[in-house]
C-alpha positions in Angstrom: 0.0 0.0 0.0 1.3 3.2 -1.2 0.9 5.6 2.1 0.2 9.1 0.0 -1.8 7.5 -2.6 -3.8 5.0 -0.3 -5.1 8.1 2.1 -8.2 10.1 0.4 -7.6 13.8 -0.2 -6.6 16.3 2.3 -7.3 13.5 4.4 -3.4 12.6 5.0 -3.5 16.2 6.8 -6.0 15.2 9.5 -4.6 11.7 10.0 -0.8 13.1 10.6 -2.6 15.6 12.8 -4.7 13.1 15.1 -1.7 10.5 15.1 0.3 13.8 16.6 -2.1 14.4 19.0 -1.9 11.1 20.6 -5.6 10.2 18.7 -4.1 6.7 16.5 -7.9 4.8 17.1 -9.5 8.5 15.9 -7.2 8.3 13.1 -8.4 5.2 12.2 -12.3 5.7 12.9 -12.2 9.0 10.7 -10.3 7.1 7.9 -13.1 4.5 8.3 -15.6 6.8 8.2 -14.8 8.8 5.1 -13.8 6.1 3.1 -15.6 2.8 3.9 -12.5 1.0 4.3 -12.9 -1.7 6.6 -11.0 -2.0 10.2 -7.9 -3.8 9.7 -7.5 -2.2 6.1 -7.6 1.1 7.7 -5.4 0.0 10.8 -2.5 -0.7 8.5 -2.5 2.5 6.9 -2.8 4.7 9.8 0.5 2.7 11.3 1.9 2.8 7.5 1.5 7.0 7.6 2.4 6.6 11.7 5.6 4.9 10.6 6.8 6.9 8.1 6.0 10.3 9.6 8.8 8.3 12.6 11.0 7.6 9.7 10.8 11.5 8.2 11.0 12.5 12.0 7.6 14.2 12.2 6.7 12.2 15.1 8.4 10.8 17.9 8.5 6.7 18.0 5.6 5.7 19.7 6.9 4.7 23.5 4.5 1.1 23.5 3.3 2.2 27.0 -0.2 1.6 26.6 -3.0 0.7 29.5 -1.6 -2.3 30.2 1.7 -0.6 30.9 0.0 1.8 33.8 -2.5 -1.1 34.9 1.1 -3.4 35.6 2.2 -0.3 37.2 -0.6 0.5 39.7 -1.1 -3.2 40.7 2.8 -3.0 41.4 2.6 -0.3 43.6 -0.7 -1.9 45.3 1.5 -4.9 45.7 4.6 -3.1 47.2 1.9 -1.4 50.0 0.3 -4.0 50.9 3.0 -6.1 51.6 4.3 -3.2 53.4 1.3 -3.0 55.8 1.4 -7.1 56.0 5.0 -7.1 57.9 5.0 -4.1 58.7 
């Protein structure tokens, strides 16, 4: 898939603009939206326009610290304080 042909008109604008903003599953529901493309279709060319705006260094490398990152996190530091107040 060809990432600047793929994406409709002054579409590409919006999606490099949500994908900046943090807003990859908005990306991906407004490409869906405008141009009927189904889920995964539309997935890969939001990361394929993601990745190469990385590569041109328009956008920083996405850091993979998603949900499950902070939800490992907090039930750490639940973890860590309650076995602190158990021999304590």
């Amino acid at each position: 898939m060809d990432v600047e042909n793929e994406s409709p008109d002054g579409q590409l604008d919006e999606i490099k603009r949500l994908l900046k903003e943090g807003q990859k599953i908005a990306a991906i529901k407004m490409l869906r939206e405008e141009t009927g493309r189904g889920l995964k279709e539309s997935k890969e060319l939001v990361e394929q326009i993601e990745a190469k705006m990385v590569a041109d260094g328009e956008l920083d490398k996405p850091t993979g610290v998603g949900c499950s990152g902070m939800i490992l996190l907090g039930a750490a530091t639940i973890g860590a304080g309650t076995a602190a107040w158990l021999f304590a």
